[in-house]
C-alpha positions in Angstrom: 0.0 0.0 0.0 1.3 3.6 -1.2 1.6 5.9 2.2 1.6 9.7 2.0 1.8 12.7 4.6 -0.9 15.4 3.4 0.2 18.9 4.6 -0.8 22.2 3.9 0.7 26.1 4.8 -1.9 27.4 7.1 -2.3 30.5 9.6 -1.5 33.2 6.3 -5.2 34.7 6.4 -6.6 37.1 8.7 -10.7 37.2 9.5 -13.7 34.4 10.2 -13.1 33.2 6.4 -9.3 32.3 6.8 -10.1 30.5 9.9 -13.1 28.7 8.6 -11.2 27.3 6.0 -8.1 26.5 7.4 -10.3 24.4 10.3 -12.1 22.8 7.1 -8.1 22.1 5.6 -7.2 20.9 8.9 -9.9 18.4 9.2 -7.9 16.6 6.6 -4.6 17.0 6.4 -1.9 15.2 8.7 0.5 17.9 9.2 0.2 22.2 9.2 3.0 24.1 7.9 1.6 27.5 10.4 2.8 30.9 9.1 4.7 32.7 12.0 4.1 36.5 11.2 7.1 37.1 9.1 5.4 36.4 5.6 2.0 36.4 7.1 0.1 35.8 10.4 0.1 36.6 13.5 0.3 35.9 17.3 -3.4 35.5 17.7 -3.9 33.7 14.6 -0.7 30.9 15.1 -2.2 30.2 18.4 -5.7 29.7 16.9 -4.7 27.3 14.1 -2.4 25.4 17.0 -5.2 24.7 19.2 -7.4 23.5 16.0 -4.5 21.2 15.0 -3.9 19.9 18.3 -7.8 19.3 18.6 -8.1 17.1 15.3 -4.4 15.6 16.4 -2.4 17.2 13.1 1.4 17.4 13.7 2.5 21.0 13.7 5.3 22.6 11.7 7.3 25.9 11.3 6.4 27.8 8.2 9.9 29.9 8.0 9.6 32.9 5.8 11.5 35.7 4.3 10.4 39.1 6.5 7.8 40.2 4.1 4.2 40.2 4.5 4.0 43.1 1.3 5.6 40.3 -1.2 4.0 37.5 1.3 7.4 36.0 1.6 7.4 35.3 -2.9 10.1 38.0 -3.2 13.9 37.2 -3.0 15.1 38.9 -0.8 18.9 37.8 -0.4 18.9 38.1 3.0 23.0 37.0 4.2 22.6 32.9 6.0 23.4 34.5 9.4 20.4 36.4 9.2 18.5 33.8 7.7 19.8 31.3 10.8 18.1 34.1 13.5 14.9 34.4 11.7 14.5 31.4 11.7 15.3 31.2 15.4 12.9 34.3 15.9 10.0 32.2 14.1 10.4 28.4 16.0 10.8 30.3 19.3 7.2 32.5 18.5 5.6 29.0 17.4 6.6 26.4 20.0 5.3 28.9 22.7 1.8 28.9 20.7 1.8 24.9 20.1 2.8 24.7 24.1 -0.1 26.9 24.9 -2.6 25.1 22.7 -1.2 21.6 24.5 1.1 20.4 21.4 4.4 20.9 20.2 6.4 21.5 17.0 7.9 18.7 15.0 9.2 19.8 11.9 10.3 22.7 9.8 9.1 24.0 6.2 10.6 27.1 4.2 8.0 29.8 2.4 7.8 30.9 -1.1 11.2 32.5 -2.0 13.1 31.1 0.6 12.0 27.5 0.0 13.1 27.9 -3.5 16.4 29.5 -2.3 17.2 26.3 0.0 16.8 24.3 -2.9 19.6 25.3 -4.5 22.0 27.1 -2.2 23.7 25.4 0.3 24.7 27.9 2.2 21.0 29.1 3.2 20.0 25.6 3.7 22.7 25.2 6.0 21.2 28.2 8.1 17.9 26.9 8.1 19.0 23.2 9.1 20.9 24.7 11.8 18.1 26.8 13.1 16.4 23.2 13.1 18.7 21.4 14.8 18.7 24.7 17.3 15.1 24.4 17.9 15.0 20.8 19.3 16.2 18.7 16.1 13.1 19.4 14.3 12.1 17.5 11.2 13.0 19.3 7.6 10.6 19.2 4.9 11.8 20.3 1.2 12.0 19.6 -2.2 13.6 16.4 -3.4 17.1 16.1 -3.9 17.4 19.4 -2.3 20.0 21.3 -0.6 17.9 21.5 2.1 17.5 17.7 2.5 20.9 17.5 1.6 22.0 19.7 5.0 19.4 17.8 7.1 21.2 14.5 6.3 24.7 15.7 7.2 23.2 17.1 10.6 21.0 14.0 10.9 18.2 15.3 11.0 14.9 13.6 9.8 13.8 15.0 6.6 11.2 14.4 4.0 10.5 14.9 0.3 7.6 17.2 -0.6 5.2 17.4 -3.8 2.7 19.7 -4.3 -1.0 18.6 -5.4 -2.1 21.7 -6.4 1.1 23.3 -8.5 2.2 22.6 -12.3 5.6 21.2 -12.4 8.2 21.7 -15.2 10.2 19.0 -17.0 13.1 19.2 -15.1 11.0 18.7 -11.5 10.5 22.6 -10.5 7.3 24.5 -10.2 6.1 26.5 -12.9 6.6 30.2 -12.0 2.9 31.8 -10.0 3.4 34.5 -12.7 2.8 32.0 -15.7 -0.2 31.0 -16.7 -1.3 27.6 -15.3 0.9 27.1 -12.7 -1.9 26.6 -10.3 -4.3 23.5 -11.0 -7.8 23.5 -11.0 -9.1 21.1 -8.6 -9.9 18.3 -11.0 -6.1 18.4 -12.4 -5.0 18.3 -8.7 -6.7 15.6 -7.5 -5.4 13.5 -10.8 -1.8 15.1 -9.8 -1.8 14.1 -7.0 -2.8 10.9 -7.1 -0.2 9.9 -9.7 2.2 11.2 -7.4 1.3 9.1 -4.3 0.4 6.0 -6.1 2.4 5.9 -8.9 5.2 7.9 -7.9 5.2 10.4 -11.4 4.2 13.7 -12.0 3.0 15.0 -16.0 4.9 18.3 -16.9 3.2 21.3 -18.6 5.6 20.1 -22.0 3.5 17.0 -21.8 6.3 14.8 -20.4 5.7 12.9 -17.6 8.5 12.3 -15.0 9.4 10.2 -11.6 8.7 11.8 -8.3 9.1 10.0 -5.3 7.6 12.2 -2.2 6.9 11.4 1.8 4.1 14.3 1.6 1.4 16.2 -0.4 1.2 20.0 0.2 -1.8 21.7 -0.1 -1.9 26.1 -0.3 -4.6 27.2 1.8 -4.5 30.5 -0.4 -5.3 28.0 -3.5 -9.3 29.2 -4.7 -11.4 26.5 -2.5 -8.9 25.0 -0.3 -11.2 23.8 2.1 -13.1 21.5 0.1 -10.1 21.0 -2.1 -8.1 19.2 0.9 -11.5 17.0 1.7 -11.8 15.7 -2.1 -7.9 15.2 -2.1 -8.3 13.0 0.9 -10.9 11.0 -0.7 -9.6 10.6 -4.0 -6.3 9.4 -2.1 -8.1 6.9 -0.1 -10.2 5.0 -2.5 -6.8 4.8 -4.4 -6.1 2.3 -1.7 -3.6 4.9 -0.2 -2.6 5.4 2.9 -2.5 8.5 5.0 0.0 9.0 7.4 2.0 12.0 9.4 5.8 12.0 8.2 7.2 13.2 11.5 
């Protein structure tokens, strides 16, 4: 039987309708990458989503961003590794004392937007971000595969895990297709075929019409994707009549 985490990047909207949804999201997923009021949220909201996470027993993660709600943490920013190292700091420190509060606890670690892309490649801001890990009680990393950032969680040995995305067009050589291109996000039928290709048969189709190998631990889900909510319930049924099985990675 195929096994799959499903996460998803919660705790980025403000108001009743961000809320609603992400409860909806959480009632289905297996682990919350929680915004930690760098790229977006806040206090009051990282708390919230804790305590609704904790109640439906989702495994909590650190969604580390570039300083920059205006760009939502999409923009490069360049920010030196040092820096990146005490952000990151700043951001598991504001989050564990939220997931204590709401009775849980943080297991694992997830870049944002530019910055994920960034510890893809370069090893010496994955380094700062694994180290910022290790700092904040060995947590889990969860990246792209073959990453840097997987790459630098090995050599601490750390626990680590290779991420897909359901809801995001890939390219032929296994990155996303840019948000500013056309198509990059799926509608909901193409991301429930996505991902169950992924999951099940371990292969992803391109937007060149190729179709190539991905092996993944877990399934991300945007909460800012149009109809999250009911997105993340539909995933989780497509997945499990598949004969797939849905698990927590960390």
């Amino acid at each position: 039987m195929a096994v799959i985490d499903l996460n998803a990047d919660v705790g980025e909207r403000t108001g009743g309708g961000g809320r609603a949804e992400d409860e909806a999201i959480l009632g289905c997923v297996t682990s919350a990458s929680v915004a930690c009021g760098f790229h977006a949220g806040d206090a009051h909201i990282m708390r919230a989503v804790c305590e609704a996470a904790v109640a439906r027993g989702v495994r909590i993660g650190v969604h580390v961003g570039y300083d920059d709600r205006p760009g939502f943490g999409r923009r490069e920013l360049g920010a030196r590794p040092g820096r990146l190292r005490d952000e990151a700091i700043y951001q598991i420190g504001a989050l564990t004392a939220c997931a204590a509060a709401a009775g849980g606890r943080v297991v694992y670690l997830k870049p944002h937007g530019a910055l994920y892309a960034r510890c893809a490649a370069d090893p010496d801001a994955a380094a700062a971000i694994v180290e910022a890990a290790a700092l904040g009680g060995g947590l889990a990393l969860l990246g792209p595969p073959g990453s840097e950032l997987l790459a630098a969680a090995a050599a601490r040995g750390l626990p680590r895990a290779a991420e897909g995305f359901a809801d995001r067009a890939y390219r032929a050589d296994g990155g996303l297709v840019a948000r500013s291109e056309p198509g990059s996000v799926l509608s909901p039928p193409q991301a429930l075929d996505q991902a169950a290709g992924i999951a099940r048969d371990e292969q992803v189709p391109c937007v060149d019409g190729s179709v190539i190998p991905l092996r993944v631990d877990s399934l991300c889900l945007h909460s800012d994707t149009p109809g999250a909510g009911g997105l993340a319930r539909a995933l989780r049924a497509r997945l499990e009549a598949a004969g797939v099985e849905i698990r927590p990675f960390a």
